[in-house]
N, CA, C and O atoms as CSV, one atom per row, in Angstrom:
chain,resi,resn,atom,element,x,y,z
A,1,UNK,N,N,18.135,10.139,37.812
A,1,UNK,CA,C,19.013,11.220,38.200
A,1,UNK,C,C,20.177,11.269,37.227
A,1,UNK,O,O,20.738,10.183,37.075
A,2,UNK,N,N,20.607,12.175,36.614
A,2,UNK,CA,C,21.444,12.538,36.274
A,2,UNK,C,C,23.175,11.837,36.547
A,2,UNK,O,O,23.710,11.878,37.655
A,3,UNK,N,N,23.795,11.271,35.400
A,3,UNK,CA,C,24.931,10.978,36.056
A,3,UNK,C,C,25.865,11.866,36.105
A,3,UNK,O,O,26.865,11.382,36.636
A,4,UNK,N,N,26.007,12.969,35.790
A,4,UNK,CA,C,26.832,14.510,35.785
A,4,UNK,C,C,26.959,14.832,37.348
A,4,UNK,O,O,28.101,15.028,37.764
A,5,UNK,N,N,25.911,14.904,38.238
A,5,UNK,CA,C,25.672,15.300,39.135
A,5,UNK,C,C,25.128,14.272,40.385
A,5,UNK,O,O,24.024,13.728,40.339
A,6,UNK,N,N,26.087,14.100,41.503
A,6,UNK,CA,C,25.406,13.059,42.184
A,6,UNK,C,C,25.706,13.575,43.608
A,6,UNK,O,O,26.759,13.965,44.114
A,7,UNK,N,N,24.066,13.419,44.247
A,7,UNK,CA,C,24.433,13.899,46.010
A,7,UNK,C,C,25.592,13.152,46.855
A,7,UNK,O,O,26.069,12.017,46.850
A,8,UNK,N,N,25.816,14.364,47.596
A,8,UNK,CA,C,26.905,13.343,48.208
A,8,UNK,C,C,25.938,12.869,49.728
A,8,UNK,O,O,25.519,13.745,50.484
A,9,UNK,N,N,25.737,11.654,49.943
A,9,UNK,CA,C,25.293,11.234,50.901
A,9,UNK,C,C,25.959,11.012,51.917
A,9,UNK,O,O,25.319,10.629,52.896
A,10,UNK,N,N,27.197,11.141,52.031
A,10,UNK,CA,C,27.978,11.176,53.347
A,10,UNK,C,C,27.707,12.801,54.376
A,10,UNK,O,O,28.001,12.952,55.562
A,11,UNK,N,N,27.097,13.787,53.475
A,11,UNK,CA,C,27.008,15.104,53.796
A,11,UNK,C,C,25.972,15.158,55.076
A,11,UNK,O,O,25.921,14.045,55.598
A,12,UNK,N,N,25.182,16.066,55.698
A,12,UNK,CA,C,23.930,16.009,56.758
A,12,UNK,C,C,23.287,16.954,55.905
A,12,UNK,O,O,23.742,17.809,55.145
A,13,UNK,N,N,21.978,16.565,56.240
A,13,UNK,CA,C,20.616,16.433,55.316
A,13,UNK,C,C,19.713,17.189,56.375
A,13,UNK,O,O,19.805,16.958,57.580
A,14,UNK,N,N,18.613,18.342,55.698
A,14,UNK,CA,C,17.831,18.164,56.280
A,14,UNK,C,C,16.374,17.886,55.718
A,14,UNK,O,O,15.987,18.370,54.654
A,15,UNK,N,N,15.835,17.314,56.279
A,15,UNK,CA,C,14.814,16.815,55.568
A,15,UNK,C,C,13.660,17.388,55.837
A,15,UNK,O,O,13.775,18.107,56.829
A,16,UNK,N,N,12.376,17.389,55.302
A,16,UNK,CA,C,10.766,17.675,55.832
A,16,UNK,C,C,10.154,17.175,54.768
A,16,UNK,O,O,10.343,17.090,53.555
A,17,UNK,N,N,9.077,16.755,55.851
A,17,UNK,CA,C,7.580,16.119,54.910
A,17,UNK,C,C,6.643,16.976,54.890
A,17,UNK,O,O,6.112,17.549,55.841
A,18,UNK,N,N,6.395,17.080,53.546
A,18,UNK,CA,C,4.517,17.635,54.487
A,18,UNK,C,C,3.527,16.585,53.233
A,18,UNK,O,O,3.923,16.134,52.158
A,19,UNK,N,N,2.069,16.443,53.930
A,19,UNK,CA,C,1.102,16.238,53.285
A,19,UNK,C,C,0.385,17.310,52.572
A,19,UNK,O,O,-0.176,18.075,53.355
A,20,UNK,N,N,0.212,17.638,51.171
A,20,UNK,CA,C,-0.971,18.104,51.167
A,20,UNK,C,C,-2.168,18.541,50.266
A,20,UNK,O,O,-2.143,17.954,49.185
A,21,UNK,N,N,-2.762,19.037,50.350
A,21,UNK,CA,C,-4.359,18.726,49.738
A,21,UNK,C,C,-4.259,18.110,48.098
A,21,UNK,O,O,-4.712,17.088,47.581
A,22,UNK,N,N,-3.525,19.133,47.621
A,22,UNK,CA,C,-3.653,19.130,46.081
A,22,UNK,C,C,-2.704,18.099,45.443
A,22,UNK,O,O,-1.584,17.724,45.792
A,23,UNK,N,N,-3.567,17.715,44.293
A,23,UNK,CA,C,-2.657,16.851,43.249
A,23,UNK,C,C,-1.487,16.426,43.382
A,23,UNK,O,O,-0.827,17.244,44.023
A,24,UNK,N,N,-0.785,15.356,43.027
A,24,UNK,CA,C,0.907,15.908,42.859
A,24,UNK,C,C,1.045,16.493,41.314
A,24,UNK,O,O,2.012,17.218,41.081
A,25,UNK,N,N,0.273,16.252,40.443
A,25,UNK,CA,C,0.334,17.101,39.150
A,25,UNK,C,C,0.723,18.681,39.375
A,25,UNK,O,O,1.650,19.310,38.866
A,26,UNK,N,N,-0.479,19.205,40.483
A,26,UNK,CA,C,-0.269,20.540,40.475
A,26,UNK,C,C,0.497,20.920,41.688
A,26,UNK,O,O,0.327,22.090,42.030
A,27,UNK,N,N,1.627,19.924,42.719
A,27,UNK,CA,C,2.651,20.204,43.110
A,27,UNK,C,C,3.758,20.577,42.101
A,27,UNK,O,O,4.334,21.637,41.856
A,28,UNK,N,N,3.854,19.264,41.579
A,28,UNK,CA,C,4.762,19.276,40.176
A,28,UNK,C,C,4.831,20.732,39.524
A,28,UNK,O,O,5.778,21.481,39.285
A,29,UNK,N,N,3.831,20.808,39.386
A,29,UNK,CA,C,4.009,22.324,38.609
A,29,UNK,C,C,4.413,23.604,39.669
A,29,UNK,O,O,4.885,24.665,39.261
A,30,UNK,N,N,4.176,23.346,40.910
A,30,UNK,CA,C,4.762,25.078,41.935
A,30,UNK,C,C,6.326,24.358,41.882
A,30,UNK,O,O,7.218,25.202,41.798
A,31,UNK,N,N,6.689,23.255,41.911
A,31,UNK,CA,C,8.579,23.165,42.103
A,31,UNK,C,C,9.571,23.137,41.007
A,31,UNK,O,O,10.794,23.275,41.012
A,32,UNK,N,N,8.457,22.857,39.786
A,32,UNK,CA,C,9.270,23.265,38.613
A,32,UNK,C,C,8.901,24.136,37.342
A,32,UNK,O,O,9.402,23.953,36.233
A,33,UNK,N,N,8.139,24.925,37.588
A,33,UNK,CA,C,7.671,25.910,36.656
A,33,UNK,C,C,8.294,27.011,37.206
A,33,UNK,O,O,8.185,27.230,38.412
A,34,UNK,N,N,9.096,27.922,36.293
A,34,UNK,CA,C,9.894,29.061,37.205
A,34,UNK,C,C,8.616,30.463,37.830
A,34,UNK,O,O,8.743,31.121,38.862
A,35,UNK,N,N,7.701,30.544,37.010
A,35,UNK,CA,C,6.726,31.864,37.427
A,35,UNK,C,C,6.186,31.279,38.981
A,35,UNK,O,O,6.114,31.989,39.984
A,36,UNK,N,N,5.854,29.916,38.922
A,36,UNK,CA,C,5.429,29.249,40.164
A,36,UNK,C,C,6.404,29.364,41.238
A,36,UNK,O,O,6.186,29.789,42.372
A,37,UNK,N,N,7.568,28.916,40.731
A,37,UNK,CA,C,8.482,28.416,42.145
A,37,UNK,C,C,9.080,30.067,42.294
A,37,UNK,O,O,9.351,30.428,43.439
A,38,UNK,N,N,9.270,30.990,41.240
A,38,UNK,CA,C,9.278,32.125,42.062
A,38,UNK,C,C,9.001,32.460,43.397
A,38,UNK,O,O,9.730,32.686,44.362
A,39,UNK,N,N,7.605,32.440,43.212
A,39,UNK,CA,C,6.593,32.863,44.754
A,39,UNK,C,C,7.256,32.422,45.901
A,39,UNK,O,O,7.125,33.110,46.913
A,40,UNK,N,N,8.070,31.224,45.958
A,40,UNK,CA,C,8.470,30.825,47.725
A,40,UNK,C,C,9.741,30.467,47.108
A,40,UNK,O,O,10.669,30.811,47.841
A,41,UNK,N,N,10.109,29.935,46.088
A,41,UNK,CA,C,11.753,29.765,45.858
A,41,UNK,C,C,12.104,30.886,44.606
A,41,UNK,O,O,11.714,30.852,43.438
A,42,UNK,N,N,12.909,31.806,45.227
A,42,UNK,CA,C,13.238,32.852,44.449
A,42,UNK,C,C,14.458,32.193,43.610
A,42,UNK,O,O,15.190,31.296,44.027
A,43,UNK,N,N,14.531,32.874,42.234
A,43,UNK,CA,C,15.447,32.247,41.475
A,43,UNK,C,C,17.019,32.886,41.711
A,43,UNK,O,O,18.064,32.348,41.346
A,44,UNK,N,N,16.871,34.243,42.456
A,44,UNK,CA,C,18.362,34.813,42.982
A,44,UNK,C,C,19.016,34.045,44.275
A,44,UNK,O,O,20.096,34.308,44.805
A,45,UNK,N,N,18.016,32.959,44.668
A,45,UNK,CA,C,18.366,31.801,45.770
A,45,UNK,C,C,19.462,30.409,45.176
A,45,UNK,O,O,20.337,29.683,45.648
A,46,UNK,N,N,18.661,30.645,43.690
A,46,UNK,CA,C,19.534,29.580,43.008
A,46,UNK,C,C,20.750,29.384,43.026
A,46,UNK,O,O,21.087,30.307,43.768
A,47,UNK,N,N,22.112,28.617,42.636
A,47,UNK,CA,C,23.195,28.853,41.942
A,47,UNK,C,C,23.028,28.702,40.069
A,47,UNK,O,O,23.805,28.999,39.161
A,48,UNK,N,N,21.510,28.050,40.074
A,48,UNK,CA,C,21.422,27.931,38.444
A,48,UNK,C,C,20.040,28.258,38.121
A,48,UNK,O,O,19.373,28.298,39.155
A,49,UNK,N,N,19.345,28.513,37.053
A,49,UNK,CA,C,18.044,28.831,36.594
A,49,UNK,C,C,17.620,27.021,36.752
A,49,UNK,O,O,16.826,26.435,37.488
A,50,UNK,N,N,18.279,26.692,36.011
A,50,UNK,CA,C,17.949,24.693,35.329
A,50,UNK,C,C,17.926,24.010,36.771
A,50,UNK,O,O,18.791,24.313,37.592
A,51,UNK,N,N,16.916,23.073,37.074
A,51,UNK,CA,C,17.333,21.445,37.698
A,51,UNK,C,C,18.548,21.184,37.618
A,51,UNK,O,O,19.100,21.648,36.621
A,52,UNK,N,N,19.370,20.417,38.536
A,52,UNK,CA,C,20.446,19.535,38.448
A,52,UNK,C,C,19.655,18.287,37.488
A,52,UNK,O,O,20.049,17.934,36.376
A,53,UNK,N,N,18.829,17.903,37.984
A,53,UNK,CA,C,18.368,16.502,37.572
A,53,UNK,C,C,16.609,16.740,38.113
A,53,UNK,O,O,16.191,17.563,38.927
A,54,UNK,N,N,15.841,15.715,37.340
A,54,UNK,CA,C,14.799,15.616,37.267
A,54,UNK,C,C,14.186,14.350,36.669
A,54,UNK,O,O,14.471,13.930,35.548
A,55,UNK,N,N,13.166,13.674,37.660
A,55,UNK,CA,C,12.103,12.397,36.927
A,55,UNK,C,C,10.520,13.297,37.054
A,55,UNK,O,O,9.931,13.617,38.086
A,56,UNK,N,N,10.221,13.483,35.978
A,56,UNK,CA,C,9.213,13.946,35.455
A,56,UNK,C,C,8.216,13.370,36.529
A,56,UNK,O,O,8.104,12.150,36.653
A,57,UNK,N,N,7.341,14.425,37.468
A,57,UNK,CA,C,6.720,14.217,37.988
A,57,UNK,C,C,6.500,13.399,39.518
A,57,UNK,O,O,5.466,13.008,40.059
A,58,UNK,N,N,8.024,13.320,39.980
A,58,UNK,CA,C,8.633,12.434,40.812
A,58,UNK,C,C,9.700,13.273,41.709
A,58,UNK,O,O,9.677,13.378,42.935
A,59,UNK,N,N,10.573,13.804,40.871
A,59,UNK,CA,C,11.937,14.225,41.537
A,59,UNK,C,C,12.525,15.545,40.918
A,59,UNK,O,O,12.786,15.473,39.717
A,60,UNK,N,N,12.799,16.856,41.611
A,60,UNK,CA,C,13.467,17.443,40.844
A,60,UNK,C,C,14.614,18.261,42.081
A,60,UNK,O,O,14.213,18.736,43.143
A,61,UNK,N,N,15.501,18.264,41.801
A,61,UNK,CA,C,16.969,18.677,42.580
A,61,UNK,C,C,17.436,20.179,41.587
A,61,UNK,O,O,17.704,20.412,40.408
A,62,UNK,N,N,17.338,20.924,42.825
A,62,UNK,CA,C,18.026,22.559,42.352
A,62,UNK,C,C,19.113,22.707,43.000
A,62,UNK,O,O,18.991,22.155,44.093
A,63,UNK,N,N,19.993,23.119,42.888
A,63,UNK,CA,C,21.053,23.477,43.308
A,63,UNK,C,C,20.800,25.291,44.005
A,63,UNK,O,O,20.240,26.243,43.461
A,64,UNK,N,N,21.404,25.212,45.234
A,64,UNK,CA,C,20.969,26.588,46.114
A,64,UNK,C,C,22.468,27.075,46.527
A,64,UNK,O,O,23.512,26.459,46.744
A,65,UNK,N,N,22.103,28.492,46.541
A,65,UNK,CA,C,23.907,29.655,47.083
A,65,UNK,C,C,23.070,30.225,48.068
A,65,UNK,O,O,21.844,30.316,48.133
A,66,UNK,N,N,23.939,30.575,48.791
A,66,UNK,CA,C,23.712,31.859,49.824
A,66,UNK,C,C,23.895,33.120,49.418
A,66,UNK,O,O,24.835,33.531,48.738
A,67,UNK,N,N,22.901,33.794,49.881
A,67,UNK,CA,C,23.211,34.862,49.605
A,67,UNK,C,C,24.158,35.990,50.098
A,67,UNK,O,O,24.220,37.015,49.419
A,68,UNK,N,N,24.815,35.890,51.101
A,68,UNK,CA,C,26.041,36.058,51.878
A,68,UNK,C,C,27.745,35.689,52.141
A,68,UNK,O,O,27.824,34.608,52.725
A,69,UNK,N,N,28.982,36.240,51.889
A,69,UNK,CA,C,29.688,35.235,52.143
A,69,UNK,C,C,29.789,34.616,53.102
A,69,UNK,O,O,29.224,35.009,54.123
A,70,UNK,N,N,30.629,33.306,53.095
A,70,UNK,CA,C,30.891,32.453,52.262
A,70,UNK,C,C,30.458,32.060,50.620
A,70,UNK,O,O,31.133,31.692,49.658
A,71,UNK,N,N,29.375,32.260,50.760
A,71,UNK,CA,C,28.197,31.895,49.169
A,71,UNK,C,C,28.553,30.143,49.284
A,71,UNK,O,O,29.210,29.524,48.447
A,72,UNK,N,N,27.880,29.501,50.654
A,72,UNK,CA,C,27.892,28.036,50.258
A,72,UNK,C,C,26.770,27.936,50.158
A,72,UNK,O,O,25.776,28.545,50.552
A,73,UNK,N,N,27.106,26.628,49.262
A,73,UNK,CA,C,26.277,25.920,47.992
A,73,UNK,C,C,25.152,24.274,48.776
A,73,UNK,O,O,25.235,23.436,49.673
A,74,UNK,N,N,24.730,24.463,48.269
A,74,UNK,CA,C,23.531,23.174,48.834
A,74,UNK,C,C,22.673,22.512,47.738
A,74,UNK,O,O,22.506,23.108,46.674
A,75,UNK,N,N,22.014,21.059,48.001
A,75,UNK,CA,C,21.283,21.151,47.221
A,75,UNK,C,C,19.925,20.723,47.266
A,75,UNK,O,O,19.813,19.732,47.988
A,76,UNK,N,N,18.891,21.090,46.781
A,76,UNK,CA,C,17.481,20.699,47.701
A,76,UNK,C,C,16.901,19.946,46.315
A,76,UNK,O,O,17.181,20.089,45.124
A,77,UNK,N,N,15.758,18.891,47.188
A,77,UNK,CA,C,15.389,17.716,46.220
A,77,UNK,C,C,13.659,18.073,46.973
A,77,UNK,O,O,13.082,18.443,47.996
A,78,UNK,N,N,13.547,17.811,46.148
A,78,UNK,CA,C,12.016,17.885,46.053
A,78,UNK,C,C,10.825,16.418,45.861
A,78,UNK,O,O,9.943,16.600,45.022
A,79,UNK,N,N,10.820,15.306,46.467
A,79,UNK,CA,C,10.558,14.090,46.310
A,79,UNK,C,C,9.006,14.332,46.384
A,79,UNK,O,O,8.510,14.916,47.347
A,80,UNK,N,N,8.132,13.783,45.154
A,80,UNK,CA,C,6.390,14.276,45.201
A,80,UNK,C,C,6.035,12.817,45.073
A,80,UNK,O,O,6.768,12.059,44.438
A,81,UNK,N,N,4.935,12.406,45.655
A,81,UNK,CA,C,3.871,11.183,45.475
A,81,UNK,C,C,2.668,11.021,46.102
A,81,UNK,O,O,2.481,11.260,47.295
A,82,UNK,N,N,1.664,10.532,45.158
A,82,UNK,CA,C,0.356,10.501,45.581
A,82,UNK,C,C,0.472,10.230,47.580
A,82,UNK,O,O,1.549,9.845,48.034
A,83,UNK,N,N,-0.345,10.404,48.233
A,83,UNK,CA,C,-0.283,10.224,49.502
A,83,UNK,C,C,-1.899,8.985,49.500
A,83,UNK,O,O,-2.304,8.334,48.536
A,84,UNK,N,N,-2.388,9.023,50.668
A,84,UNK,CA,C,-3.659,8.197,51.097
A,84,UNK,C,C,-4.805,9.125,51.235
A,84,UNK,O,O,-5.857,8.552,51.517
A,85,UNK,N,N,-4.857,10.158,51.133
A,85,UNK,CA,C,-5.815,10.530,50.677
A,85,UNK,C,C,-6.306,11.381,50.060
A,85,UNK,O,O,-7.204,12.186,50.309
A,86,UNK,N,N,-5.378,11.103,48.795
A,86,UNK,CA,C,-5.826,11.336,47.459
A,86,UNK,C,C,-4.842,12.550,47.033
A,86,UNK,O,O,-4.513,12.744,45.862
A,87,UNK,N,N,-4.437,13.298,48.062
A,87,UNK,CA,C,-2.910,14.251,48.236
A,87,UNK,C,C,-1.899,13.743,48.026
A,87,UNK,O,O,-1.513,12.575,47.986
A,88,UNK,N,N,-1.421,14.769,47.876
A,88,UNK,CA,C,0.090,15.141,47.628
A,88,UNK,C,C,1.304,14.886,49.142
A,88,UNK,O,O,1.257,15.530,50.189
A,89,UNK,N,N,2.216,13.860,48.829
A,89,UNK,CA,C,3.252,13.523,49.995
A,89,UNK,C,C,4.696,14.558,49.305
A,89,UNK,O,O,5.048,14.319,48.150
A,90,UNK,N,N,5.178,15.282,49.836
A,90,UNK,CA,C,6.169,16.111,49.496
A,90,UNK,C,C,7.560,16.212,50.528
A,90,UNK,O,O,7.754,16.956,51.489
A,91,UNK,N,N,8.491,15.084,49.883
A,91,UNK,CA,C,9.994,14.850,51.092
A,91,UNK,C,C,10.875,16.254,50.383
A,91,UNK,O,O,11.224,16.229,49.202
A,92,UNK,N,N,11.085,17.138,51.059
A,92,UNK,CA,C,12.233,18.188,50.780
A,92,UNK,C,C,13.700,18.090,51.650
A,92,UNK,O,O,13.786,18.496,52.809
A,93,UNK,N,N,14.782,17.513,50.938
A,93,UNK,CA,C,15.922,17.004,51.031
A,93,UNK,C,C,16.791,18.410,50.983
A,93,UNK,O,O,16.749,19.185,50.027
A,94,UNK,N,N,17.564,18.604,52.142
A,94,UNK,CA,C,18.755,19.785,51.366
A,94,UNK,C,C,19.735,19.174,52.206
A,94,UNK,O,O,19.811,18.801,53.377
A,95,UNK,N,N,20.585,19.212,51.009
A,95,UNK,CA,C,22.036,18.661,51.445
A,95,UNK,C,C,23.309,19.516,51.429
A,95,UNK,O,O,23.461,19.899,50.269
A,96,UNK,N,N,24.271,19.972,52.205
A,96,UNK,CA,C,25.272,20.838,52.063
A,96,UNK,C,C,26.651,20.228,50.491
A,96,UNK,O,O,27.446,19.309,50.691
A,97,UNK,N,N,26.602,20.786,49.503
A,97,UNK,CA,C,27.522,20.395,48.762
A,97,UNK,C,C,28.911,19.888,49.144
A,97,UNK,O,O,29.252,20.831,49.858
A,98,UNK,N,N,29.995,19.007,49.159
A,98,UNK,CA,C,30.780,18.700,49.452
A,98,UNK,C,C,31.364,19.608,49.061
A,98,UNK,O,O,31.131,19.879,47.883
A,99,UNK,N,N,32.452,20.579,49.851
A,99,UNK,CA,C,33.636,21.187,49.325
A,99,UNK,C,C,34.589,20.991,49.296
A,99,UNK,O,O,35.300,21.474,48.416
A,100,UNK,N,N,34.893,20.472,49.909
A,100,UNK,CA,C,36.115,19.390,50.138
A,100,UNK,C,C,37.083,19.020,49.116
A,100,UNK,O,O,38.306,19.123,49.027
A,101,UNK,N,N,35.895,18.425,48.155
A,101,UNK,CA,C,35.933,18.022,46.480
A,101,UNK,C,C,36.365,18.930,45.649
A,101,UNK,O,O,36.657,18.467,44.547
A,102,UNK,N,N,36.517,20.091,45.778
A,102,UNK,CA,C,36.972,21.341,45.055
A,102,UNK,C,C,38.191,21.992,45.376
A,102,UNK,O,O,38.324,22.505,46.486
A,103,UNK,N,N,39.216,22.033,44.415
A,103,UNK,CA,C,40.606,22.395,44.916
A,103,UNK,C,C,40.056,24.522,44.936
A,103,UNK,O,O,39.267,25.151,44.230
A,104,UNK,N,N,40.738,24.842,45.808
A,104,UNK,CA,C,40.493,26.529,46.096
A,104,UNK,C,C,40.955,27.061,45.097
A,104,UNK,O,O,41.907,26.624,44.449
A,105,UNK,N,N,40.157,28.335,44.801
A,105,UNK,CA,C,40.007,28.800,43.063
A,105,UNK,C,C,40.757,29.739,43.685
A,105,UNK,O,O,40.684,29.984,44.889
A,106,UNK,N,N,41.597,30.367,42.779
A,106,UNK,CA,C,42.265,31.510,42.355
A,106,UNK,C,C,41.218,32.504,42.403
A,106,UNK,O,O,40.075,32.384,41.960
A,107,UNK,N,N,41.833,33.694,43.105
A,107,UNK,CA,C,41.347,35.086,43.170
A,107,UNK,C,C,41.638,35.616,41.442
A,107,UNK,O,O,40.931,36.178,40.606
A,108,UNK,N,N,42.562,35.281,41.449
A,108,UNK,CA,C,43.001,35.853,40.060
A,108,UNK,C,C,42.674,35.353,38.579
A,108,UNK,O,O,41.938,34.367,38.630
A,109,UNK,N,N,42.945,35.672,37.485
A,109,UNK,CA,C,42.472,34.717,36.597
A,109,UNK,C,C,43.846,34.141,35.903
A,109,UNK,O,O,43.789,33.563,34.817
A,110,UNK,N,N,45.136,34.346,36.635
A,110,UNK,CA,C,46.258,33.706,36.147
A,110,UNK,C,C,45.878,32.293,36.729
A,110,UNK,O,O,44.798,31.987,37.235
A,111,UNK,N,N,46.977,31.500,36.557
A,111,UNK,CA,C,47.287,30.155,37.183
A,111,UNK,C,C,47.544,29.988,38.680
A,111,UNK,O,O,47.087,29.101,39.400
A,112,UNK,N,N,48.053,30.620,38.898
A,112,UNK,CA,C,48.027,30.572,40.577
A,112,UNK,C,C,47.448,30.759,41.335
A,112,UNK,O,O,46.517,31.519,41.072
A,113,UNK,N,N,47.532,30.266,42.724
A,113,UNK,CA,C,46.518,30.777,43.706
A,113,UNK,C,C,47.828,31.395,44.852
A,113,UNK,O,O,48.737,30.821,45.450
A,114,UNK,N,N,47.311,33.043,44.768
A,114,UNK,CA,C,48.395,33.675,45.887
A,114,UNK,C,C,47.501,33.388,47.211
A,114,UNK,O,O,46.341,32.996,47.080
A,115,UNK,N,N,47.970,33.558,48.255
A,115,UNK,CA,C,47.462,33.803,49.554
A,115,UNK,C,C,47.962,34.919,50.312
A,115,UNK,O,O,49.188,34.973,50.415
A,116,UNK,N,N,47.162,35.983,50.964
A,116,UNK,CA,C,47.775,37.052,51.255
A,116,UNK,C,C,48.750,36.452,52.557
A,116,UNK,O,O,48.548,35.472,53.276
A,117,UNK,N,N,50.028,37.568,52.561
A,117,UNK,CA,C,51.064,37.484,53.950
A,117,UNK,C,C,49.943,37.166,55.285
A,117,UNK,O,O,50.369,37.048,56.434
């Protein structure tokens, strides 16, 4: 994983497993090939085109916005490994981004941050 970018694990998670039929080769390829992950993860879901981080064939973490305000941010992990029979085990992690961590941005593009009366 990436040291630029690190989950915050104090956050709540939600998680799901599934088993299933095919490869993890050709999982690998629907969660990180963009024409693939189109089809069920749209890229206007993103906050970025790129992975946060990625282990080739193992792990890859996207960073997700809402499409609504607020526009909060999340981030989903994609955990792939052979299963028992002969499938694909797939843990999908989404975690709410800490905001906390972020001082409140200016409406404006001066230095300040006004707040209306």
């Amino acid at each position: 994983m990436s040291d630029a970018v690190k989950p915050d694990h104090t956050a709540p998670a939600l998680v799901l497993e599934y088993d299933l039929d095919a490869p993890p080769a050709k999982v690998w390829r629907a969660v990180t090939i963009p024409a693939l992950r189109e089809r069920w993860l749209p890229g206007s879901d993103l906050a970025g085109a790129e992975p946060e981080s990625s282990i080739a064939g193992e792990e890859v973490r996207y960073r997700l916005r809402d499409s609504e305000p607020p526009f909060r941010e999340s981030h989903v992990t994609f955990l792939i490994e052979p299963n028992e029979s002969g499938g694909t085990r797939v843990r999908i992690i989404q975690q709410a981004c800490d905001d906390r961590a972020k001082p409140p941005q200016a409406a404006n593009a001066n230095c300040c941050l006004m707040r209306a009366a």
